[in-house]
Phi, psi and omega in degrees: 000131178325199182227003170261001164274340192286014234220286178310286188311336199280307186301319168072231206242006190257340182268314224241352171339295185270350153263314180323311173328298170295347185143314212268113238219034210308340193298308190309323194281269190328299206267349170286342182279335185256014153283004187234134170340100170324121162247325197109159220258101171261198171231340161200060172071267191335131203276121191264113216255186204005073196239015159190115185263129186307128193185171194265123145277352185047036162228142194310111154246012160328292194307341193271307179298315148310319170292328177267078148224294189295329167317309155338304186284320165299334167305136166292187175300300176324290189313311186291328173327300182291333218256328188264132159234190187240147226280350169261006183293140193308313187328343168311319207247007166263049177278140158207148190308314192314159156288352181238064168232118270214102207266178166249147185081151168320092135348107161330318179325303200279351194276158163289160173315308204291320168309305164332301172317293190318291184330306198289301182331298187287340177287303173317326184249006133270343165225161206286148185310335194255350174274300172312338173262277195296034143282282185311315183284301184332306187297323187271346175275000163265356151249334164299348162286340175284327213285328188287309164248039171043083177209059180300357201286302169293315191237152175171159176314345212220006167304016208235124202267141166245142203199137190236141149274147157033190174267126202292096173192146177314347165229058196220167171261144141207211181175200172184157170231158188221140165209145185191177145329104172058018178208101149228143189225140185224105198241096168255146174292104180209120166059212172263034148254137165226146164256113201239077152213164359299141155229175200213103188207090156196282153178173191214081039248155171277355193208121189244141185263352192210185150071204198257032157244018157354084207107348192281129173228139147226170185070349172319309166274024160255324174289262226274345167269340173276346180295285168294342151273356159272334200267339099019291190280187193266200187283323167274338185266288163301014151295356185239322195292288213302110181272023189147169180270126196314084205239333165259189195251013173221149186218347176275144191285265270261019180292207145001117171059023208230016196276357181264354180314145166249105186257125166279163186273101193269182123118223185244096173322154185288325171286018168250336183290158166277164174288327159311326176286320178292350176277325161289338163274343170298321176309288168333314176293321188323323207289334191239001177269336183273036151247000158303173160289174188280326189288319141325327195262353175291331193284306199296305183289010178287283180307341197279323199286305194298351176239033164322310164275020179273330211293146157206167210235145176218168207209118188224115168121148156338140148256012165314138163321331166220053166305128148262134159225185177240171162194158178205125164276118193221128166228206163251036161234336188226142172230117148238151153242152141294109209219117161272082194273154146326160197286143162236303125003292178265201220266147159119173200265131176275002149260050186214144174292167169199160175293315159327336212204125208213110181247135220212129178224133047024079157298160165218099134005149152060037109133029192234003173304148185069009197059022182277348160304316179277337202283338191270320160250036170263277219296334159296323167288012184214016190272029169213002173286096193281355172267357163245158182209077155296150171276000000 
């Protein structure tokens, strides 16, 4: 048994108290989710099978693989200890957005400056120069939330755990993950493809005005591009995008424990859109698949594009200039979502939404979030191979 339900049980009501209290049981949601087989994220339980096939992309992932090496090297035996797993461990899917949840893997906290550096390294040479800055600004609007509610104990820059799947080499499958408050990235490997979901990005307060990160924002242009294509549309048409009134303080399916979810495709198909407007709904996915590095995030709008008319776009909530909403991009290669939440931190009725408090989950459908579609047909193509000794 893992060593975080032992984890779970001991913290109880003093970690999980003041949400379990409201309806919400995070001890209860982890061990009831990872008691159940991965399958993946469907439109009516069934897995929609060969929508990615093991293939060459010709882009380059050495730098991603030096950096988890040289992470790897800075660390002592203990430390590589906490951080390695083996590249199929359940430990993938325990992730969660919250701030009081008992992590798995290394902290920035516990590390030396010079490990940091390294840790900062592997985030920079897996994702793109605009992925990597809404990494680091997630980490620094999570010390401007201690400073605002004078709490470094929950939130702070360096709250964030580090975790290597299997061995970082060309010719093996892994991966690593960072998980934290409002920033979790799940990055797998195989050959030159990479898959980087679930992911998870967003903050409490999005913008800080004071203290010593004074300017740092995100999501704006995910907020205001989304806007600006529902506002886009005719009149009938977004009679189709809108499922509803924007009324509780949460709206995203695919967060946390959630990997097994059944989403239908609601709202306004991409064959329904003008060619501008689907050039405008590509941009918008673009904002959040190009947080990959570029030449992968090039592979990725490849595949997003070819199921374009699969895509559809819904919509919960107002189109006023300070509209709070929801919004979801859902195709059978891609889920992203948009959540304007309710305060849980700051000041104000937590069942009502604000522009202050924003949450972005990033998916890959039909069964490959975590790579798990490839890695299941890697250990088939290779189950009779006496030089691997897959499980």
């Amino acid at each position: 048994m893992k060593a975080w339900i032992f984890a779970l049980a001991a913290l109880g009501c003093s970690a999980t108290g003041a949400i379990a209290q409201g309806g919400f049981n995070p001890q209860a949601q982890a061990r009831d989710a990872l008691s159940q087989p991965f399958s993946g994220i469907t439109t009516g339980g069934t897995v929609r099978r060969g929508l990615y096939p093991i293939q060459e992309t010709g882009v380059s992932v050495q730098p991603v693989i030096d950096a988890a090496r040289a992470f790897l090297a800075a660390l002592d035996d203990k430390q590589q200890a906490l951080v390695s797993f083996t590249v199929d461990d359940n430990a993938w899917r325990n992730w969660a957005n919250i701030h009081r949840f008992p992590r798995e893997g290394l902290s920035l906290e516990d590390m030396s400056p010079e490990q940091r550096d390294h840790a900062h390294a592997l985030l920079q040479a897996s994702l793109s120069a605009k992925g990597y800055r809404a990494a680091r600004d997630i980490m620094r609007l999570n010390h401007h939330l201690a400073e605002l509610v004078a709490n470094f104990e929950d939130y702070g820059e360096h709250l964030y755990w580090f975790a290597v799947f299997g061995d970082p080499a060309p010719d093996e499958p892994w991966g690593w993950q960072i998980e934290g408050h409002h920033l979790i990235v799940n990055y797998f490997v195989i050959g030159d493809q990479i898959v980087m979901t679930p992911t998870f990005m967003g903050s409490e307060p999005i913008s800080a005005n004071s203290g010593k990160y004074a300017g740092t924002a995100i999501l704006n242009a995910e907020q205001e591009q989304a806007l600006r294509l529902m506002q886009s549309l005719s009149t009938d048409q977004q009679k189709v995008a809108r499922l509803g009134d924007k009324q509780g303080r949460s709206e995203n399916l695919a967060e946390m424990f959630k990997d097994n979810i059944t989403i239908p495709y609601r709202g306004l198909a991409a064959a329904d859109m003008t060619p501008m407007q689907r050039d405008g709904l590509m941009g918008l996915a673009a904002l959040f698949v190009r947080n990959l590095r570029d030449g992968h995030a090039a592979v990725k709008m490849t595949e997003v594009e070819a199921h374009l008319d699969e895509t559809h776009f819904a919509w919960i909530g107002d189109t006023d200039e300070d509209a709070v909403f929801y919004y979801r991009i859902h195709s059978p290669v891609i889920l992203i979502e948009f959540d304007h939440q309710g305060p849980i931190a700051l000041d104000g009725d937590r069942s009502k939404p604000t522009r202050r408090h924003i949450h972005t989950v990033v998916c890959t459908p039909n069964g490959n979030d975590y790579g798990r579609d490839l890695l299941h047909q890697h250990y088939d193509a290779t189950a009779n191979d006496p030089n691997h000794r897959h499980r």
